[in-house]
C-alpha positions in Angstrom: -13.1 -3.0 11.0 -10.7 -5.3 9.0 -12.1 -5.2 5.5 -13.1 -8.8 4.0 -10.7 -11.1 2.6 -12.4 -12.1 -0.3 -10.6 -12.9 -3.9 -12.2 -11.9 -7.0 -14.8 -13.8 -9.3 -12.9 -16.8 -10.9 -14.6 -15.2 -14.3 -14.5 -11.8 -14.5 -13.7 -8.9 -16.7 -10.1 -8.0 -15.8 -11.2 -4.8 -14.1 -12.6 -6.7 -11.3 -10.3 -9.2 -11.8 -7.1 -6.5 -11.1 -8.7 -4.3 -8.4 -10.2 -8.0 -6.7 -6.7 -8.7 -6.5 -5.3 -5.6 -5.2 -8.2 -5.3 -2.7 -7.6 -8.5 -1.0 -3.6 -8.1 -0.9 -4.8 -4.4 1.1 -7.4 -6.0 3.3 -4.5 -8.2 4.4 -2.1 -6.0 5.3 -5.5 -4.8 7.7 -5.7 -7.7 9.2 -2.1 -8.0 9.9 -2.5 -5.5 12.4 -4.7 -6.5 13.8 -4.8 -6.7 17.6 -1.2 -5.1 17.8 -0.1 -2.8 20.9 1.2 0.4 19.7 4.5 -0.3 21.1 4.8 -3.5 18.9 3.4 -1.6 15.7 5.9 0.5 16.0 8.9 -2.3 17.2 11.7 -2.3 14.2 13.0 -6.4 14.6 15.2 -6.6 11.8 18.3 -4.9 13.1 19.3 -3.4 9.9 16.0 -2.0 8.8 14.9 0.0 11.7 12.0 1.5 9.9 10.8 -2.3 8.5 7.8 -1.6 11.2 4.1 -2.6 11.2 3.3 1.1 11.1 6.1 2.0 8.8 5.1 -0.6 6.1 1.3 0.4 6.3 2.7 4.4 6.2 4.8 3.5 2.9 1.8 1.1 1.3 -0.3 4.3 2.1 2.3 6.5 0.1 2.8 4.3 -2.7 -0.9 4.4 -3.5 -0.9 8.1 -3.7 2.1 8.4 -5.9 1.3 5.4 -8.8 -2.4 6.5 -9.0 -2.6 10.4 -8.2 1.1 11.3 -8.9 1.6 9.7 -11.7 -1.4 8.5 -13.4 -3.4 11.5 -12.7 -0.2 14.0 -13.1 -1.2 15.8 -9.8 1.8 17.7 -8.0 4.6 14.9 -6.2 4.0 15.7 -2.7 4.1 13.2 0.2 7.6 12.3 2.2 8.8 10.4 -0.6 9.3 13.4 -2.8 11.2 15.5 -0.5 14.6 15.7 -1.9 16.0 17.2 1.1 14.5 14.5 3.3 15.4 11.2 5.1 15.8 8.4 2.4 12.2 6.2 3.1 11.0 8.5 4.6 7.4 7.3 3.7 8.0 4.5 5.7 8.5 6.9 9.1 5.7 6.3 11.4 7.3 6.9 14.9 4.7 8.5 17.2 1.9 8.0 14.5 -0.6 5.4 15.9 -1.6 2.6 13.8 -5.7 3.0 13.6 -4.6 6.6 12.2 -2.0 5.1 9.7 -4.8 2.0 8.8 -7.3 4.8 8.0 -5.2 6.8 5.8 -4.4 3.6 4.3 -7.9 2.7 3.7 -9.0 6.0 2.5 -5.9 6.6 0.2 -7.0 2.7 -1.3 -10.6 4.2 -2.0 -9.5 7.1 -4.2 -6.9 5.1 -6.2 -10.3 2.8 -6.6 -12.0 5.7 -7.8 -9.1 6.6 -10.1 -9.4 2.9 -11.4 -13.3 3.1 -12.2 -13.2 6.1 -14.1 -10.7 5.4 -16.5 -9.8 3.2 -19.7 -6.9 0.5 -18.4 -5.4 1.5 -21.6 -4.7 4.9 -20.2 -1.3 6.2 -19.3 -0.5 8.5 -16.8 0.2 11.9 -16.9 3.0 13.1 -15.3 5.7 14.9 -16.9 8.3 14.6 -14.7 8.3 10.8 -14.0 9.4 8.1 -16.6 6.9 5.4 -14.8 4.2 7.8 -15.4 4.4 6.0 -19.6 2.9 3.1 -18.1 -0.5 2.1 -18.4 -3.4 1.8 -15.8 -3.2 -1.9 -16.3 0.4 -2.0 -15.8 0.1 0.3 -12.8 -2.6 -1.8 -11.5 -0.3 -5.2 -12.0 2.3 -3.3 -10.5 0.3 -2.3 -7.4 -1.1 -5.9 -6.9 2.7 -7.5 -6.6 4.0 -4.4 -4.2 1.2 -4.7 -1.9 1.5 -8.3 -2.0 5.3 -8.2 -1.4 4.7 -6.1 1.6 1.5 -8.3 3.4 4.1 -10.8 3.1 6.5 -8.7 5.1 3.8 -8.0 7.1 3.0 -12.0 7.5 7.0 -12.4 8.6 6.8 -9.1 10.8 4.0 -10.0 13.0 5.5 -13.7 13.6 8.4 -12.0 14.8 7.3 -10.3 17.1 4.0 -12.2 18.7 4.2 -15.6 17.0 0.9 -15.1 15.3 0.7 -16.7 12.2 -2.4 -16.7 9.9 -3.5 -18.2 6.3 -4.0 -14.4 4.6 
């Protein structure tokens, strides 16, 4: 089930005003999917980005979650494809024989513990890894951050699915 599209309380504390944002840019990329064949999930249609793919954007969204707000915030080890030194480059973004309901759940469940993260700490917090210059920023800015990557890629998303179906939608 495609979580609701819903933007935050015009007057809100920024808490709810940040992680309102950031969970309507996620429920779009949800509903950007939605109705795909496997077979177009996984359909590259930019001819230079092969891995530009439904599934490979949702794989890499899921991904960058888990590094800003585990790896980085928390200081927890860097594991996940993109840390692999001696791996593909964007390889977070390689999906290929992953279906896309498994890809959407890890999505949605990697969203609900950086939402957790989010609740149970001061936005004036910084993270906590040692290894990772980015790790210096704060939860706010990490938050911010989050809100304008996810949003960058829904739109990719938005162009992705017109390419390859025509369908078109208002968020």
């Amino acid at each position: 089930m495609t979580p609701p599209r819903s933007r935050p309380p015009l007057v809100a504390d920024e808490r709810t005003q940040l992680v309102g944002w950031l969970d309507m840019q996620r429920a779009i990329v949800h509903y950007k999917c939605e109705g795909l064949s496997e077979q177009d999930a996984h359909r590259p249609v930019l001819p230079d980005s092969p891995l530009m793919t439904m599934a490979g954007v949702v794989s890499h969204l899921r991904w960058v979650e888990h590094c800003w707000f585990e790896v980085l915030f928390l200081g927890r080890p860097a594991t996940g494809p993109q840390f692999d030194e001696d791996g593909p480059e964007d390889a977070d973004m390689m999906a290929d024989g992953v279906p896309l309901a498994r890809l959407l759940e890890e999505y949605e469940r990697q969203c609900a513990v950086s939402n957790e993260i989010v609740a149970a700490h001061s936005m004036d917090d910084v993270g906590k890894h040692p290894d990772f210059r980015s790790a210096q920023a704060s939860l706010r800015w990490m938050l911010i951050h989050m809100v304008e990557e996810t949003g960058r890629h829904a739109g990719h998303l938005d162009v992705i699915r017109e390419l390859i179906d025509g369908e078109r939608g208002y968020y």
